[in-house]
C-alpha positions in Angstrom: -114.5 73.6 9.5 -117.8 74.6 9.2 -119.3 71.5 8.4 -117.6 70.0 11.6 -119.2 73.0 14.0 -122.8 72.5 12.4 -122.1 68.7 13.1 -121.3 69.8 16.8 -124.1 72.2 17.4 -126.6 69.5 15.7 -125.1 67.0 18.2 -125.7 69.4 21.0 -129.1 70.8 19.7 -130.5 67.0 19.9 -128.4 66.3 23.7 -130.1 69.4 25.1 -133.6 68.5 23.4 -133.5 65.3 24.6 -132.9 66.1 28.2 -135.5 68.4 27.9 -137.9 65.9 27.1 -137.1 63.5 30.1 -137.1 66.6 32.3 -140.3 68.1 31.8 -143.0 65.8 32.0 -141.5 64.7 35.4 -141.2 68.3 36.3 -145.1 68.7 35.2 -145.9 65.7 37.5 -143.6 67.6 40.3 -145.2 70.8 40.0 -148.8 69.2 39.9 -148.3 66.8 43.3 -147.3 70.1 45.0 -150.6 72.1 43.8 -153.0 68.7 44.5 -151.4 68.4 47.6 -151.2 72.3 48.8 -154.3 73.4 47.9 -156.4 70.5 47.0 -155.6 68.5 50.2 -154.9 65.1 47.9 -152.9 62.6 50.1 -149.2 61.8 49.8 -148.7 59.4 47.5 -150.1 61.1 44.5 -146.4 62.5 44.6 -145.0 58.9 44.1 -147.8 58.1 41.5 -147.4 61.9 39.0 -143.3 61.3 39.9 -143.6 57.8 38.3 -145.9 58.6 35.6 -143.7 61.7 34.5 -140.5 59.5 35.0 -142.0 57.0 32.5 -143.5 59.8 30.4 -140.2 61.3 29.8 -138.1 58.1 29.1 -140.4 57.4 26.6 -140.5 60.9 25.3 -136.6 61.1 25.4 -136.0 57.8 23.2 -138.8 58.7 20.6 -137.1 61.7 20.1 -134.1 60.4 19.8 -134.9 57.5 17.2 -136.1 60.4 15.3 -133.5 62.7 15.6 -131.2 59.8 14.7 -133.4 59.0 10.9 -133.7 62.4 10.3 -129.8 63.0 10.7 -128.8 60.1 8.3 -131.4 61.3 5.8 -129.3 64.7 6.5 -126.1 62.6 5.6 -127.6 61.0 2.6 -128.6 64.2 1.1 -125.1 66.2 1.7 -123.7 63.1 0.1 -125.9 63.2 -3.1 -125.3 67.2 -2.9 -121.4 66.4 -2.9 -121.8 64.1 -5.7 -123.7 66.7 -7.9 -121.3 69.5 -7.4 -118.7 66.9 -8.2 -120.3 66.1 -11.4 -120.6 69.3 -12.4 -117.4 70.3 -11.4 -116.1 67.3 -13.9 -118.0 68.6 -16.8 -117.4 72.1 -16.4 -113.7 71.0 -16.9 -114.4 69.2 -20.0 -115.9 71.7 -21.8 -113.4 74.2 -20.5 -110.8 71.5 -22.2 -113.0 71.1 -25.7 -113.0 75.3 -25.5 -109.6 75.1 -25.4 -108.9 73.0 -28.0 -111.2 74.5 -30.5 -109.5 77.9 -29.7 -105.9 76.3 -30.3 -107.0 74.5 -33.5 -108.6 78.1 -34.5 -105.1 79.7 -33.5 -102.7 77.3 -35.4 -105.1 77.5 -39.0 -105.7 81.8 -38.5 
């Protein structure tokens, strides 16, 4: 169970941080057509020009991100898997020398 809600939040952690990259730099270019053209008297279409470049930004942003997020998270996978294996493993020979214990102490038992 808990390995299936830190898969969920991870999902969710990389959704959010995705959107958050798209949303920003077009919010930036938003926020900076209003200012040039409020209170430095820039002309119009600077809003289509910082709208497009922030668009553009963002994609781009957003899908580096994700390619990222995506190589880091089977890398995660890969190393739960080899952490699995090792505890397996030890598990395994744990068990065998609990079994060669055992039989020492029986052999001990049927000679004392």
């Amino acid at each position: 169970m808990y390995e299936k809600l830190s898969s969920m939040l991870h999902s969710m952690n990389i959704v959010f941080q995705a959107l958050y990259s798209l949303v920003m730099p077009i919010g930036i270019g938003g926020f900076s057509s209003y200012l040039l053209t409020k209170y430095a008297s820039a002309p119009k279409w600077i809003w289509a020009v910082l709208l497009t470049l922030g668009t553009l930004l963002g994609l781009y942003s957003m899908v580096k991100y994700i390619l990222t997020a995506m190589k880091n998270l089977e890398l995660l996978e890969k190393q739960r898997e080899k952490t699995k294996a090792e505890a397996i493993e030890k598990a395994r020979k744990q068990e065998e020398l609990r079994r060669d214990l055992n039989k020492k102490e029986t052999k001990g038992d049927n000679y004392g």
